[in-house]
N, C-alpha and C positions, 0 to 999 in steps of 0.2 A: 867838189865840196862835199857831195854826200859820202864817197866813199873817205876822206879825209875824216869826218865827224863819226863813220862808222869807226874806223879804226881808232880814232882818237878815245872812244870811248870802250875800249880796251877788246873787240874783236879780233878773229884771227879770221873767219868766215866770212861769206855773205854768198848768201842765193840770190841772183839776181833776178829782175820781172819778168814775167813769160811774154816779153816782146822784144824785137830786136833792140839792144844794147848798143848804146852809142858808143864807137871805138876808146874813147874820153874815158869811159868808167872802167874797163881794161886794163888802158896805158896808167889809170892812178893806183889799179890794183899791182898792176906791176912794181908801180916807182913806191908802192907803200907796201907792199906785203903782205896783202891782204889777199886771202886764196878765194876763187871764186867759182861758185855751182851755175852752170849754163843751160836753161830753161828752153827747148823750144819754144816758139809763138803759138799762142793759144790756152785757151783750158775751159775744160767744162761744156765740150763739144767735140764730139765725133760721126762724121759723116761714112757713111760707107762707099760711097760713091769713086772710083780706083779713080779719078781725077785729083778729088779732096786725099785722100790716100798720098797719091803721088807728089800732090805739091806737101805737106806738110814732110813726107821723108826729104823733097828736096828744102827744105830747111835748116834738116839738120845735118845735111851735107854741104850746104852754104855755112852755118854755122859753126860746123870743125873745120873748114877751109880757111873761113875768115879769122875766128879765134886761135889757132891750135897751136901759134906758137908764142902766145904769151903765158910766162912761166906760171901768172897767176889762176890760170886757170887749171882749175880741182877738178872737177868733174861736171859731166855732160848728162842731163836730163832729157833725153832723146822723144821722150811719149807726153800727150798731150796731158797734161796736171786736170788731177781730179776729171777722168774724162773712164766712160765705158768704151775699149775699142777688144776688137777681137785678139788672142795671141799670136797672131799670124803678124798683125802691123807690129807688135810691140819688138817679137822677137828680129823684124827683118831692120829695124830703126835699132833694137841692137847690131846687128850684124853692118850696118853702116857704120856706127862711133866703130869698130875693128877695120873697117875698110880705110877709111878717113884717116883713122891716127892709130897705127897696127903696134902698139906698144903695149906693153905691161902694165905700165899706169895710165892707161887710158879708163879711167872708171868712170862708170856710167849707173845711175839708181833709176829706180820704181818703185811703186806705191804695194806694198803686200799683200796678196791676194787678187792683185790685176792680172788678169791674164796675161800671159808671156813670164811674168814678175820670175820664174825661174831659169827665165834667157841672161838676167844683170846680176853684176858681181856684189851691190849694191844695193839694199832692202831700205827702203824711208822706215821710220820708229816714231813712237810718241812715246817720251819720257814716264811713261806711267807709274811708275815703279817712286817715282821722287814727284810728281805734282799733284798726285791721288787724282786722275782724271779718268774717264772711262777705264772699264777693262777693255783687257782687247788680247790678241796672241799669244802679246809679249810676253806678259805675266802670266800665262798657261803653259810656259813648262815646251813653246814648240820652235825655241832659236835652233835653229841649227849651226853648229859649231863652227863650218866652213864657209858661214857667209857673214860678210860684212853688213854692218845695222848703222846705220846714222839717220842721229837726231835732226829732220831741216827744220820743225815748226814748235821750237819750245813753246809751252802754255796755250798750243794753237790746236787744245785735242779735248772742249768741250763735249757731251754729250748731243748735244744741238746750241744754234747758235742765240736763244734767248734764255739758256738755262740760268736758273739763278742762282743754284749750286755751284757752279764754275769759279775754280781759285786761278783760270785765267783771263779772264773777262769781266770785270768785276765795275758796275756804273757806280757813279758818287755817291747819288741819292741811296743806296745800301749802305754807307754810313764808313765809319776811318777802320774800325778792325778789317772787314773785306777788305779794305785798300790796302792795309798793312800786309796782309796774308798774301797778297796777292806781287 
């Protein structure tokens, strides 16, 4: 049903939730056409510990095993979201999505300025340039031409999370123009 309503309401994407995906949301992206971004489990924690290490690469070798041949799957998020880990994990959990699915279009993103981030063919972006949100890279003149940029968190690039500036975060009590803007 959710990915039905996703689509229905005029998507072509969807990043799905940084935990395993019930085969169901898949099979609907498949039967509807809706292309989908594949998260490891987790975020917002990194262990240094080569056990924690080891189980989260096998993840995402579980995770291109189990998904890799449904057509709706777009690309593979291999590194833990929003998480400090050193470039040694980011680049070898690249070097996995190539082992798992040795293809062309096997894309795979990271977060910019994460370490490893110049192992993926795939840099994450915040729209900045169209929702007046922080600066940030983007708008400093340092894309490089040969790498792919995609947007995953439209209006999800506040300044901090209780700013009151923010034209994507915008509470009631601030009144109908914010809401409008927003």
């Amino acid at each position: 049903r959710d990915m039905y309503q996703i689509r229905s309401n005029g998507f072509n994407i969807v990043r799905l939730g940084h935990y395993p995906q019930a085969t169901a949301a898949l099979d609907a992206c498949d039967e509807l056409g809706l292309l989908a971004i594949e998260p490891i489990p987790g975020w917002q924690f990194f262990n240094k510990n080569p056990l924690f290490i080891s189980l989260t690469h096998r993840d995402v070798r579980d995770m291109i095993r189990r998904d890799r041949n449904h057509p709706s799957t777009f690309m593979w998020e291999p590194v833990l979201n929003e998480t400090h880990f050193p470039k040694e994990y980011a680049c070898n959990a690249k070097k996995i999505v190539d082992e798992e699915y040795p293809y062309e279009q096997a894309l795979s993103a990271c977060d910019p300025g994460s370490p490893g981030s110049d192992c993926f063919p795939v840099i994450y972006t915040h729209p900045t340039s169209v929702s007046g949100g922080k600066k940030s890279v983007y708008n400093a003149g340092t894309l490089k031409e040969e790498t792919m940029y995609f947007t995953r968190e439209f209006g999800d690039n506040v300044d901090d999370w209780n700013s009151h500036n923010s034209n994507s975060r915008v509470h009631r009590s601030w009144g109908e123009s914010p809401m409008l803007q927003q």
